[in-house]
N, C-alpha and C positions, 0 to 999 in steps of 0.2 A: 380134320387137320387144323380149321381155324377155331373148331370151338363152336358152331352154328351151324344150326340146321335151319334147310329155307321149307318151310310151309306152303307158299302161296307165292306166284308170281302176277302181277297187274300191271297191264299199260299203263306210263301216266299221262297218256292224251285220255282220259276217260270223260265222260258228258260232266258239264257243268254243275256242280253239286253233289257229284256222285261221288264216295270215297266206299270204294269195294274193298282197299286193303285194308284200311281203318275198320270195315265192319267186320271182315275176316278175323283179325287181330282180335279184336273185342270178342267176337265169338267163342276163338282158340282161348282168351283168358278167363272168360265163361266155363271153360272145362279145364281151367285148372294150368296152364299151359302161360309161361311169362311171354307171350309174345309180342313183339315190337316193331313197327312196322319203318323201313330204310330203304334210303333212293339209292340203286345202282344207277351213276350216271352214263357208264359204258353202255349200259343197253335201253336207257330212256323205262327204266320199268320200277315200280315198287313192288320191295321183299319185304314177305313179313317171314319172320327170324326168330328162333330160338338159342337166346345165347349159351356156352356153356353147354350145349346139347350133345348128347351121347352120340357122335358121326357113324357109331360102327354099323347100327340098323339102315345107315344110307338116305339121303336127304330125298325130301317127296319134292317134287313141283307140277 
């Protein structure tokens, strides 16, 4: 409906240093995949996002 598909959901309380979504994101565009990583501030979490994404296969998280 919006145009994006959410790949990956991460706390953003995570340890000092650690950026899990940032690496996920870089992985997913490793394979080819424009992914983007975006603060939901409703639920305190980072999405990494495909924008433009085909919704009708249904979003992973």
């Amino acid at each position: 409906m919006n145009g994006r598909m959410v790949l990956g959901r991460f706390p953003a309380g995570g340890p000092r240093g650690s950026w899990p979504a940032e690496e996920f994101a870089h992985a997913a565009r490793l394979e080819g995949q424009q992914a983007e990583v975006v603060m939901d501030i409703a639920t305190d979490m980072f999405l990494v996002i495909v924008r433009g994404a085909d919704t009708s296969a249904g979003a992973a998280a």
